[in-house]
C-alpha positions, 0 to 999 in steps of 0.5 A: 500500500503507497503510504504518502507519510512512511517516508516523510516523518518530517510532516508527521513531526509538524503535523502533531506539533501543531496540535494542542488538541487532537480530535479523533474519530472512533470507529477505525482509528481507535477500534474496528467497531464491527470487527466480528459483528460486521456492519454489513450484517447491521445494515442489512436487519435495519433494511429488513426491519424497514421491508417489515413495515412496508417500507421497501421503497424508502430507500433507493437500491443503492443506499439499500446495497451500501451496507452501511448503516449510517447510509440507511440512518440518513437516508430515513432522516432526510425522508422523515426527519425528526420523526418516530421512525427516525428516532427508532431506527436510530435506537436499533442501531445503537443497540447493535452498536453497543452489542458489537462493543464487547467484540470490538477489536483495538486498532494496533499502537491505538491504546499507546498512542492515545496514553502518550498523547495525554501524557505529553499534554495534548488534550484529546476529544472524539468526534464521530458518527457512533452514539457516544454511549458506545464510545463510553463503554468502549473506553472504560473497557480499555482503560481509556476514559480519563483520556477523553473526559468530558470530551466525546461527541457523537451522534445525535437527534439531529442526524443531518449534523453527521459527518461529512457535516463538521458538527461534531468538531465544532462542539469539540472546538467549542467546548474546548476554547480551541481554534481549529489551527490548533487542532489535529483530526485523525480519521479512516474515512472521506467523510472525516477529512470532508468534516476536518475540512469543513472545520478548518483543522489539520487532518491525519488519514488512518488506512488499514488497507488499500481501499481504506487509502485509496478512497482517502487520496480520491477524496483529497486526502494528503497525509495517509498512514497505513500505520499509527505506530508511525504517529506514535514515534513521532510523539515519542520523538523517535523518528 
């Protein structure tokens, strides 16, 4: 996988120097969420569970044949927003999010990172398409929370605010008293360096794979690492 920062630990070494506050993204940079518990499968019961009500034709075959659950999340809200059945789709999905927390698969050099970051002074938020209470449990299960406290922002009622809309880091920004210039995102997906754009912060792609990268550098995205121990010697001034 071309990896446009492996070689180049200069613009790793500026990138985190620049960062007073570190905004991450959840699923991906800090953990595969659905790394047994697949997404896929999540997606396909919201559909099947919108087909059993005679909904079928709510969404369009492409957002049916996405297999993401966000997709299907927002394609209801922008049909019916801020309706009951928004609001109980959004519950079914949060439900499984939190069932998929117990099998959810660290990102390696994550939980280091994360720690080292905090302990060089770096305050770190979350900024994400994932209800925040997953995100809690997730933490408390790795020994993270103290990490973030109180900073975790995630999905709300109001899912036109979810990312590519920069929403999520605004309030981070905000609740922070940070300017976006002092800010880093780290990130797995388009929509995280849209928002991170949007936003006005520095962004840090995360590939676990080919297709992770290639859909970052397609979206415009500069700095890729197929790797977070690369941002983590930095940190530690190793490289």
């Amino acid at each position: 996988m071309t990896d446009r920062t492996e070689h180049a630990p200069a613009e790793l070494h500026h990138l985190i120097r620049n960062a007073r506050v570190v905004l991450w993204d959840f699923d991906g940079p800090i953990c595969r969420l659905f790394a047994r518990y697949t997404a896929e499968r999540v997606a396909t019961d919201l559909v099947g569970w919108l087909e059993g009500r005679g909904l079928h034709d709510l969404l369009t075959a492409a957002e049916r044949d996405a297999l993401d659950p966000h997709v299907v999340l927002r394609a209801v809200d922008r049909r019916h927003p801020g309706s009951d059945l928004v609001a109980e789709l959004e519950d079914r999905l949060t439900a499984e999010e939190l069932k998929a927390t117990s099998s959810a698969m660290p990102t390696p050099y994550a939980d280091p990172l994360i720690r080292t970051l905090t302990a060089v002074g770096s305050r770190l938020a979350i900024a994400t398409n994932n209800s925040p209470r997953v995100v809690r449990a997730y933490l408390e299960s790795r020994d993270l929370t103290r990490c973030f406290t109180p900073h975790i922002y995630g999905r709300t009622q109001q899912l036109n605010h979810l990312k590519p809309d920069p929403d999520c880091l605004n309030r981070a920004l905000r609740a922070m008293g940070a300017v976006p210039a002092s800010a880093l995102m780290i990130g797995d997906a388009p929509t995280d360096y849209f928002a991170a754009r949007a936003a006005g912060v520095a962004f840090l792609g995360y590939a676990r794979n080919d297709r992770k990268a290639r859909l970052l550098n397609e979206a415009g995205a500069m700095s890729v690492v197929n790797s977070l121990q690369l941002l983590l010697r930095a940190v530690q001034g190793r490289d």
